[in-house]
Every structure is written in C-alpha cells, then in structure tokens.
C-alpha positions in Angstrom: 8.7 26.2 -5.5 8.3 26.9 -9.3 4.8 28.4 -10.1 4.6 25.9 -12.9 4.7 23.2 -10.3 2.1 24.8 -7.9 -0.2 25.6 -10.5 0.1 21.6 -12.3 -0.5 20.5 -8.3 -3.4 22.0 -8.3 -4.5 20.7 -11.7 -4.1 17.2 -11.1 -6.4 17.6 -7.5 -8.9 18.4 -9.7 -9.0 15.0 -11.4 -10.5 12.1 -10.2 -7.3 10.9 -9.0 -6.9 8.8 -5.3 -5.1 10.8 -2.4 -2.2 8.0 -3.0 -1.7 9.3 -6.3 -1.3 12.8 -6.1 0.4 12.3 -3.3 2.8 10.1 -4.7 2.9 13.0 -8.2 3.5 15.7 -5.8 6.6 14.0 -4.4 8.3 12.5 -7.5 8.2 16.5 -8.9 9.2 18.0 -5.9 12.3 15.9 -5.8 12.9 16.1 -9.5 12.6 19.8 -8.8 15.4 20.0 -6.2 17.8 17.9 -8.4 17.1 20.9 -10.7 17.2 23.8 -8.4 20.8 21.5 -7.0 22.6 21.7 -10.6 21.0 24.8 -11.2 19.0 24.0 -13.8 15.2 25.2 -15.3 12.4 23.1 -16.3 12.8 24.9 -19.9 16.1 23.5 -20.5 15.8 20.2 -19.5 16.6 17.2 -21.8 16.8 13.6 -22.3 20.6 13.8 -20.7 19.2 15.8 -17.7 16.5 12.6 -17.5 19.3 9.9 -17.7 21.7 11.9 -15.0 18.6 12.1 -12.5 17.5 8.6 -13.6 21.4 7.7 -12.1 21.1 9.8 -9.6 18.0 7.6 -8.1 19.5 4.7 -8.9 22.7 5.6 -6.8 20.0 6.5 -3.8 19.0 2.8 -4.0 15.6 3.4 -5.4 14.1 -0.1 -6.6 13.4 -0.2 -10.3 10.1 0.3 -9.8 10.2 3.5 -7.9 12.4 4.9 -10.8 10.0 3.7 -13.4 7.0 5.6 -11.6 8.9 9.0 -11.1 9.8 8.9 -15.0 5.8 8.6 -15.5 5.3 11.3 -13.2 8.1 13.9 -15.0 6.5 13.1 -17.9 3.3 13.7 -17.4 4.7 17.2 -16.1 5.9 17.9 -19.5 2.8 16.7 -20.8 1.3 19.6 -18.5 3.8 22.0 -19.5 3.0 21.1 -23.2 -0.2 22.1 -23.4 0.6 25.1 -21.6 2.8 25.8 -24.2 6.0 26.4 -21.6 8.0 23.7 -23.4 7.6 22.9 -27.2 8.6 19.2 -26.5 8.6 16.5 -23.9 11.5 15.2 -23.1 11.3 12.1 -21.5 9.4 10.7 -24.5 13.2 10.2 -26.0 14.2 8.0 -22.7 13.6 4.2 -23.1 11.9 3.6 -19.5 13.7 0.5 -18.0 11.5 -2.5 -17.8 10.0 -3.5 -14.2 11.1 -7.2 -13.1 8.3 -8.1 -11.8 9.0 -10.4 -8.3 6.6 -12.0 -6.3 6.5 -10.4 -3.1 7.3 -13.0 -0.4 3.8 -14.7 1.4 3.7 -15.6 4.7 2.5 -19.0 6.1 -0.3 -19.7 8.1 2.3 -20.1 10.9 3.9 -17.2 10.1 1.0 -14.7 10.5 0.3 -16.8 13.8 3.5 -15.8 14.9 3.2 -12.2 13.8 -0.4 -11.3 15.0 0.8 -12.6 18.1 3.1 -10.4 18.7 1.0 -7.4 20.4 1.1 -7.5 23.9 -2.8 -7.3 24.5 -2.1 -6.3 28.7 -2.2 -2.7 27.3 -5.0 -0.8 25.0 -2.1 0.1 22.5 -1.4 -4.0 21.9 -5.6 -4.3 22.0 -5.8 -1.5 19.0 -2.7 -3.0 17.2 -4.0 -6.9 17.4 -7.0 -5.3 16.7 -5.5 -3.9 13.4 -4.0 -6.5 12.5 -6.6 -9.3 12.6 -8.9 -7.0 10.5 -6.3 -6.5 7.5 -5.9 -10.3 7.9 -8.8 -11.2 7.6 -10.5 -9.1 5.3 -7.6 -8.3 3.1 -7.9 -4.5 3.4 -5.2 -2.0 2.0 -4.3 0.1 5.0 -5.9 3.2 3.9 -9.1 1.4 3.7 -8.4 0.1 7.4 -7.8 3.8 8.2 -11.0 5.2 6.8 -13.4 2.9 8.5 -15.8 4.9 11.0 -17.5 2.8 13.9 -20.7 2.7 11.9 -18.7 0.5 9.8 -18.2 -2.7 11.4 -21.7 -5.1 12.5 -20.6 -7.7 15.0 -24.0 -9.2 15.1 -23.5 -10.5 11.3 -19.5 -10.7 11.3 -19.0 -7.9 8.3 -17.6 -4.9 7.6 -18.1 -2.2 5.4 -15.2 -0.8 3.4 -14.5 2.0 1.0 -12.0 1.5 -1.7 -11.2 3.6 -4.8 -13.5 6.8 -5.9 -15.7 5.9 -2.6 -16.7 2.3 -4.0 -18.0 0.4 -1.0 -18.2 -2.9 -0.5 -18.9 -5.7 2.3 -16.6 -8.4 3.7 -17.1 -10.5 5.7 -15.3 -11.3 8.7 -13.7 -14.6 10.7 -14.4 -15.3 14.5 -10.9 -14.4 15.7 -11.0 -10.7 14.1 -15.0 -10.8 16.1 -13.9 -10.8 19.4 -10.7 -8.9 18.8 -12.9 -6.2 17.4 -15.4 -7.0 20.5 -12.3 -6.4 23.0 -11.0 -3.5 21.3 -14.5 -1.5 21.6 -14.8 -2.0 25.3 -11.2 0.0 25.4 -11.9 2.1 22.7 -13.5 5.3 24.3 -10.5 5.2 26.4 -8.4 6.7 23.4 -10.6 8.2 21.9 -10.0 11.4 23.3 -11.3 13.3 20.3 -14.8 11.4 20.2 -13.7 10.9 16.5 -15.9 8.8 14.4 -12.8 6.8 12.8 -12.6 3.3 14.4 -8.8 3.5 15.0 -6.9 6.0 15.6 -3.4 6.9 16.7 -2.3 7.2 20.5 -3.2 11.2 20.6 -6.9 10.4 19.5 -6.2 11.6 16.1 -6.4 9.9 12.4 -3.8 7.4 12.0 -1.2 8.0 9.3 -0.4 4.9 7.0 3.4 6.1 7.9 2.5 5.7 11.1 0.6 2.4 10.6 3.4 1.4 8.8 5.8 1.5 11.8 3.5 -0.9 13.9 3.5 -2.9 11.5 7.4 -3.2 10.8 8.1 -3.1 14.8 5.9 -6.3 15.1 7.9 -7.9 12.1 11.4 -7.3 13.7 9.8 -8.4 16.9 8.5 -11.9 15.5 12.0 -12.6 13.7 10.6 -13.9 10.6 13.0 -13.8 8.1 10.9 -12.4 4.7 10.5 -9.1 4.2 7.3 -7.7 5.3 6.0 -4.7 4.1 2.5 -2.8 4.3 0.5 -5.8 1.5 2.4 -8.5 2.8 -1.0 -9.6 5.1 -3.2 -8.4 2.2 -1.2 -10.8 0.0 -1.0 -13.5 2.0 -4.7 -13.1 2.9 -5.3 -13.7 -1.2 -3.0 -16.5 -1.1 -4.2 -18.8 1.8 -7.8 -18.1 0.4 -6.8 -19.8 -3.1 -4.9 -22.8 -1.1 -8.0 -23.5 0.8 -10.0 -23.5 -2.5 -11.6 -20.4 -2.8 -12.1 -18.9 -6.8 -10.5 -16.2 -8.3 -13.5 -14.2 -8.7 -14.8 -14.2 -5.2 -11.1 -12.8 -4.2 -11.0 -10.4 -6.8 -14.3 -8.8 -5.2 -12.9 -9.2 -1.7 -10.3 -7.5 -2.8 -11.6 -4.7 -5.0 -9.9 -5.5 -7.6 -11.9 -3.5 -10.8 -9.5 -5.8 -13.2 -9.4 -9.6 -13.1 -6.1 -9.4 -14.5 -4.6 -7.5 -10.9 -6.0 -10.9 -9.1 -4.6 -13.4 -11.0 -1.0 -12.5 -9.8 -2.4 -14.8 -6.7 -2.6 -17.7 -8.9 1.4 -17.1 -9.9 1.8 -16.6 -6.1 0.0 -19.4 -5.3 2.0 -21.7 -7.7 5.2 -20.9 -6.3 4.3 -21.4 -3.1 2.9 -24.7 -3.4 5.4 -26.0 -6.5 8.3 -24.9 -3.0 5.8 -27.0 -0.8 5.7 -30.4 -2.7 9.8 -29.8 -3.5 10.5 -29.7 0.4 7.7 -32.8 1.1 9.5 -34.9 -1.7 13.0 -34.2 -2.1 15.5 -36.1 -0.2 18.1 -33.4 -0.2 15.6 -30.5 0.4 
C-alpha cells in the first residue's frame, strides 16, 4: 500500500470521526488504489479523466448512485490530504460534476409484515432466542445495529422497560421499551450465560462468544427476510425505518422520534413524514379505488 495512503489513514483516526466512517474512507481509497496499481497508474498523475474512467468502472460493478457519490467524496478528500501535504499541486476531482443522488424512499414494512418477520426465529434453540431477541429490540426501540451491538448487560432495566443506548461520539440516551421486546429480553437472559463463553460484558454476541460483527448481524437479518418471503427489499434500517413510521401513523410527533432516534438534525427525521405520506396516500388508494 502507498505510504501516502497509510500515513492519511492514520490522519483521519485521529479525528473525531465514527468507526463507520473511517471504515467506510479506508475502503473507498483502498479500492480506488487497486484501480490505480491495475492500469498502472500513480496518485501524482491522476486526472479528471482517470476520475470519470473509475467513476465507469463502478458503475459497470453495479454500484448504486449513491455508493459512487460517497467514494468521489472520499478521493477527494484524499487529494484534499495530499494538497496540503503538498504531494499534488491540485485536486482533481474538484473538475468532476458529482452525479446527483435520487433520493428513494426505502420500502417500510407493515405492521403485519414485521409480525411475519420477527416471527421467523425458531425460539426451540438459544440461537432463535438471541436472534428474536435482536430483533424485537431494533423494533422496538429503533436502534441502528451498531448501537444494538455495543450495548453491555448493565444496559438494559427490565424493572422500568428501558434501555440505555450509545449513539454518535458516545452520546447516550434512554428508550424506552414495549412489553413484547420485555420478555423476549427476559427469556434471552435465562439462556444467555449459555453462550457466553467469554463472560463478555456485551449483551449479544455471536455463536463463538465473541462481539457480533454488523456483517454478521446483517446475515441474520437477510436469512430471516428470505425465510418470511416478503417481497420488499429489506436491508439493515428497514426495522429502524419502519419503527419511525408506524410511530408517526399511531400519532406520535416528530420531535419525540427524532430523540428516539438520535437524530442531532430535525431535518434527518422529517424524511418519516415523506415516508409516512406515501404510505398512507397507497393506503386510502387501495381502500377507495374500485380497480386497485
């Protein structure tokens, strides 16, 4: 690896920047990196045509608009780095136009729907009890999965239905949780020591007793998806989402989900008002049509 690019990874861990982040940094420049080292090609020579041909490139991999957007940001910021440094005497990414992001709704789930889906562990076996387990919580509470991740078993009171969760730069807050994620959680903790072979703090953890991974969250959650047959795609939000959503449709304000959530900007939580139009503008439409 370039020493440019070691020594910029270690710059940006010094910022106050989340794990997601710099992971997410580290990974758009690596792979910008082997396009380079492919066509044989240096940081220093790089240009705006080198930029559109690896732009193509991703797009020919499939990458969704999106992703492409954020690993222009990332090369960028690179030869921001390499700027300063004084390595390049221009940036050139600052010549490409980045594409505009379409910005779709991700698809929400029903009330039935997540029925059907949390449902789907098989709770005969301590793995089904942990993955209910999971499950119900990010229902119920909204959390993003590395928040579910992080929680320690100091973090949950069953006597008062809440539980304490760390988001962004450490920021704690409280949520409170419903009856059904109560006794799951009560179920799960009379198994718990049983996979726990580590004595590990965490609250969950993966089948060797060791931190989960969100890839490896990510699988249980896409196993149960294929396994329920709904037909939307479901990704790691989708319960986060539809948490936000059904909370609106039962009347709850957008500032009390905006704290459940997290959210430091208002503007981030009122997407779910968008979302929730949608959803109930399709509603009425199927009630009231004839030909619906």
């Amino acid at each position: 690896m370039n020493n440019f690019v070691e020594q910029y990874f270690a710059e940006i861990k010094k910022k106050n920047l989340s794990l997601n982040t710099i992971d997410a940094y580290e990974r758009d420049i690596k792979k910008f990196y082997d396009f380079l080292d492919e066509n044989e090609e240096k940081f220093e020579d790089v240009d705006v045509v080198t930029i559109m041909s690896y732009v193509q490139y991703l797009q020919k991999s499939g990458r969704a608009n999106s992703s492409i957007v954020r690993n222009i940001v990332s090369i960028r910021n690179f030869f921001k780095y390499l700027e300063i440094k004084g390595i390049r005497q221009d940036n050139p990414v600052i010549q490409y136009e980045v594409p505009k992001i379409r910005r779709n709704f991700p698809d929400i789930l029903t009330i039935e729907e997540v029925e059907e889906l949390l449902a789907r562990p098989d709770v005969c076996t301590n793995k089904g009890i942990r993955d209910k387990t999971m499950l119900e919580i990010m229902y119920a509470t909204g959390m993003k999965i590395t928040e579910l991740l992080n929680l320690t078993i100091y973090d949950i009171n069953l006597k008062l239905s809440y539980i304490k969760c760390r988001g962004i730069k450490n920021k704690e807050r409280i949520i409170p949780m419903g009856s059904y994620a109560v006794k799951c959680l009560e179920t799960y903790l009379k198994i718990r020591t049983k996979l726990n072979v580590n004595n590990a703090d965490y609250l969950f953890f993966n089948l060797q007793g060791d931190k989960m991974t969100r890839q490896g969250f990510w699988k249980i959650i896409k196993h149960y998806a294929e396994d329920s047959g709904i037909k939307k795609k479901i990704n790691a939000y989708t319960l986060r989402h539809s948490f936000a959503v059904h909370l609106l449709q039962n009347g709850a304000d957008i500032k009390t989900i905006q704290e459940l959530l997290g959210h430091r900007d208002m503007a981030t939580t009122q997407i779910y008002s968008g979302m929730y139009r949608n959803t109930r503008i399709a509603e009425v439409y199927k009630k009231t049509h004839p030909r619906a």
